[in-house]
N, C-alpha and C positions, 0 to 999 in steps of 0.2 A: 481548528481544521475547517475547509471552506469546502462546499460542494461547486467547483468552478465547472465551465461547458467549454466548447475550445472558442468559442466568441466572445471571452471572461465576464459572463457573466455570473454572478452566485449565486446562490437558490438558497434562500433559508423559511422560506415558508412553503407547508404543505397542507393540499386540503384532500381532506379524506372524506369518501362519498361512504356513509354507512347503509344503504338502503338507496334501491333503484326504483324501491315504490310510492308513490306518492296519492294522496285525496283531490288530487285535479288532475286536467288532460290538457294539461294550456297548448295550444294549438304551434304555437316555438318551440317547444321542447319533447313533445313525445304525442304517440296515434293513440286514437282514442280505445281502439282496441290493441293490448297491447298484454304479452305474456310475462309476467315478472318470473326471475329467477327464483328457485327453489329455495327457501331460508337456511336449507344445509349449505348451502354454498357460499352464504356472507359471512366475511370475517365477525366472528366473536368481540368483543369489546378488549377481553383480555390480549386475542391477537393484537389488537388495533396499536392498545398500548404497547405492546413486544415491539411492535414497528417503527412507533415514536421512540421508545427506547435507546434503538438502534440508529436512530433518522440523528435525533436532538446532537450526539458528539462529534457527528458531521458538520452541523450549522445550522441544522435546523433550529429554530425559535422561534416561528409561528404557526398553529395549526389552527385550519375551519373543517369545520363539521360542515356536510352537504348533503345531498342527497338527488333525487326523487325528494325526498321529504323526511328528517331529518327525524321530527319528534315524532314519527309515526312508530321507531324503535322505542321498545320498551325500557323505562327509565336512564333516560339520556342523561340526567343528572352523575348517574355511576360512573359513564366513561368519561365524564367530564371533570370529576376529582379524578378517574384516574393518570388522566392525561396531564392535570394541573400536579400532580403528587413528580413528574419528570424531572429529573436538573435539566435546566437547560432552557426549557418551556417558559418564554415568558407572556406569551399573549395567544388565547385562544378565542375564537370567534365561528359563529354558527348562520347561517343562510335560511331560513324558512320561510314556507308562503304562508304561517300564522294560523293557520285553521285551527290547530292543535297546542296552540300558545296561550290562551290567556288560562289554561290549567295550570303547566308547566313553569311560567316566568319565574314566579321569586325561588321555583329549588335550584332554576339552572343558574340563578344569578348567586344562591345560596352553595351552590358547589364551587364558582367558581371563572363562569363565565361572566365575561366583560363587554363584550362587542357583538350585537347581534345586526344582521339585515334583513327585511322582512319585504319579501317580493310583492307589490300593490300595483297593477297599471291602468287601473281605474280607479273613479269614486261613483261609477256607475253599476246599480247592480244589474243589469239590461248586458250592458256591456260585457262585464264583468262573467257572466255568462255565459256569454258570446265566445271570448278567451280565454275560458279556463274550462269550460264546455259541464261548471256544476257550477253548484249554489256559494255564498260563503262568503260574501262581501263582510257581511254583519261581524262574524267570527274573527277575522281579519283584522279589524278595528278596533274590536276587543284586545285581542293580543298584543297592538301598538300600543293600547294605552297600558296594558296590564305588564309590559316591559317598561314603561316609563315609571309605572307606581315603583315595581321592584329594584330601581336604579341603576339599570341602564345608562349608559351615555359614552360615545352617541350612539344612538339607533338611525340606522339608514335606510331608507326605503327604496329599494330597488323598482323601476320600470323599464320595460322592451319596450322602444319606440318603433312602431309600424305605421310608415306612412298611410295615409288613408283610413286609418284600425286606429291609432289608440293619437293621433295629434293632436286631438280635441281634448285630452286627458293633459295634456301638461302644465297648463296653467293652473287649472285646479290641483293638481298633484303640488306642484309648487307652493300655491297659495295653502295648503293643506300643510304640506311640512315645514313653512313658516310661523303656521299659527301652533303648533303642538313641538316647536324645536327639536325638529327633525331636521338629517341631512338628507335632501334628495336625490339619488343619483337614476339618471337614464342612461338605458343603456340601445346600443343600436341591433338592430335585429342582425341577426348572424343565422349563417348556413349551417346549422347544429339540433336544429328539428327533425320532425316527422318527413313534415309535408316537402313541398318541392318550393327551393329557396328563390326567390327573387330579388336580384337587387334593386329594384323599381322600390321596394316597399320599402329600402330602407330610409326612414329618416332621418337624418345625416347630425350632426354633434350642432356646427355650425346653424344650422336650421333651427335645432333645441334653443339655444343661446338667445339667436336672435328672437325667438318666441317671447323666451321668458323677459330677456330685454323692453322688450317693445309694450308686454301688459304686465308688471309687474315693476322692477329696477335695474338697472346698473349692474353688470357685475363684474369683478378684477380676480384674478389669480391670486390665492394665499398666499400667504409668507411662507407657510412652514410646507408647503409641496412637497410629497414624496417624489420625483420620478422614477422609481421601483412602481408604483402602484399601478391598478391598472386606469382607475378615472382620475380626468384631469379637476383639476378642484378648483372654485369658485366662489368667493364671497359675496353679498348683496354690500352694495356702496352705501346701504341705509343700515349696516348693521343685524340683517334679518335672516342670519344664516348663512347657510352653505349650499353649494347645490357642485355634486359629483358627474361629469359624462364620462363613458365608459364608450371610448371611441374605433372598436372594433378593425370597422371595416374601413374606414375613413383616413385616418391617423392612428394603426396598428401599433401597436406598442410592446410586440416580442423583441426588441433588441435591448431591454431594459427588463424584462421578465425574469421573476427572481422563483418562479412555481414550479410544484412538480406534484403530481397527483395518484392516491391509492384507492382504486376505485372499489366500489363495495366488495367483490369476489376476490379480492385481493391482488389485482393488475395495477402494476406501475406505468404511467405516463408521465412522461414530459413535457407534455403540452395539451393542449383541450385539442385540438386538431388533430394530435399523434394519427399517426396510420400502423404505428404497431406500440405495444405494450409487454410489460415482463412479468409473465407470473409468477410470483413472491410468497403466494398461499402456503407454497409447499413448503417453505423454508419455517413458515409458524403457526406449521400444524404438524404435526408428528416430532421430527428430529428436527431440533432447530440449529440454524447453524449462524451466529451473528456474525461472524467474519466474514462471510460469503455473500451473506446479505448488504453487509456494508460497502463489499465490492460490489455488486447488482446496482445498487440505489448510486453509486460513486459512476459508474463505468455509464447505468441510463442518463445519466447529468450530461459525463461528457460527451454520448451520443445525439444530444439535443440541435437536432436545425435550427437555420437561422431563424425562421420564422413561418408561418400556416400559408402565407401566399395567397390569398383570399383574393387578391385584388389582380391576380396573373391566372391566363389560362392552364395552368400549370397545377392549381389547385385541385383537391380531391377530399369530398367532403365523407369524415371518417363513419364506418359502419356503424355506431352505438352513434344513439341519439343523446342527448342532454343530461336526461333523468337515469342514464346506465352510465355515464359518465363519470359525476358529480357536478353540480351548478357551483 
């Protein structure tokens, strides 16, 4: 069974945001002053898995953990066998900014997780402070390496490219996940913050490219390209890797978009942009009803838009910011 949208596209991957709260205020994704939801009100882990449960016979077979901040919930390792225990389930992957990972690496690799990302957009702790508006470069680095001991691969390292803010960071980010056999991917700032979005700042894909081209090497498009994914992929001509853009606003890439997303209180979207959402909470908390739900999650697929419109006046940037989302 396929979860299809009436633009046929499938959706077999879902990323579920367990927690809205996070240990930084990066200045893209959420205000510095900022009220987190009540913990009565996030799904349970047991929910989580009910979901997956229900998700996996439809087409589901890939799930990310996200967040606000992901290992700030109490042993993430548990819903990550429980998730791994699903028929169906055959790849699960987690998002982190790393503060909280080099405790955690070898149980979550130990449980069962295989593919992590870990959000870096400096090598500057100056900066780095600047962007995330706290401390933690250090912590960060640890957890890259302390995911590489526990065997990981690959591990990818995510950056928001902001014009003027973080362009000076690329080359060394580069040169950084060359030398520790990392994948690096940038990604282009989006309208999905706090603050108020400009497209002035964004740094465009092609811009990225020509950077890393011009002080670094050469690079060609993989063999093995998903086009489901969302960055386009890259290999160095000297054999040095890989490097990921995640071309947003530029070269959008919802009509190839296979996602669909259960945000920590238990709202379903279909998109990172949705402008409405399905409350699903009730269905796996009290009386649960899987038939219904399976209808819910089937009917939100094929109510999915074409696409967020980002690049048309038309657009309308949704009320939850980033970190209430899921990243």
């Amino acid at each position: 069974m396929s979860l299809i949208d009436s633009f046929g596209r499938v959706h077999n991957n879902l990323r579920i945001s367990v927690t809205d709260r996070c240990n930084l205020r990066c200045t893209y994704c959420m205000p510095e002053d900022v009220v987190f939801m009540d913990r009565a009100e996030l799904l349970t882990f047991e929910e989580i898995a009910h979901f997956v449960r229900v998700a996996a016979p439809l087409g589901i077979d890939k799930v990310r953990l996200t967040g606000g901040e992901p290992l700030i919930r109490r042993d993430m390792p548990a819903l990550v066998r429980m998730i791994s225990a699903v028929k169906g389930i055959r790849d699960i992957g987690l998002t982190t900014n790393g503060i909280l990972l080099a405790d955690q690496a070898q149980a979550l690799f130990d449980a069962g997780l295989r593919r992590i990302n870990i959000s870096l957009d400096t090598l500057d702790p100056a900066r780095f402070r600047d962007i995330a508006r706290r401390d933690g470069l250090d912590k960060v680095l640890d957890g890259i390496h302390a995911a590489k001991k526990a065997g990981f691969h690959p591990i990818k390292v995510n950056a928001v490219s902001i014009r003027g803010i973080t362009e000076p960071e690329v080359v060394p980010l580069a040169r950084f996940a060359r030398q520790y056999g990392l994948e690096m991917r940038f990604i282009e700032y989006m309208p999905i913050g706090a603050d108020h979005w400009e497209r002035s700042k964004v740094y465009f894909a092609h811009e990225i490219m020509e950077q890393i081209e011009r002080e670094i090497a050469p690079l060609v498009p993989v063999e093995d390209y998903d086009p489901r994914a969302p960055a386009m992929e890259f290999q160095y001509t000297d054999g040095g890797g890989r490097v990921g853009i995640i071309a947003s606003v530029s070269r959008p890439f919802c009509l190839s978009c296979n996602r669909i997303r259960l945000t920590s209180d238990g709202k379903l979207r279909n998109c990172l942009f949705a402008l409405n959402e399905v409350d699903v909470k009730r269905l796996l908390r009290g009386e649960t009803n899987d038939a219904e739900l399976a209808d819910i999650i089937r009917r939100n697929v094929l109510d999915k838009w074409e696409g967020h419109e980002i690049n048309t006046a038309r657009f309308i940037k949704p009320q939850r910011t980033m970190h209430a989302i899921g990243g």
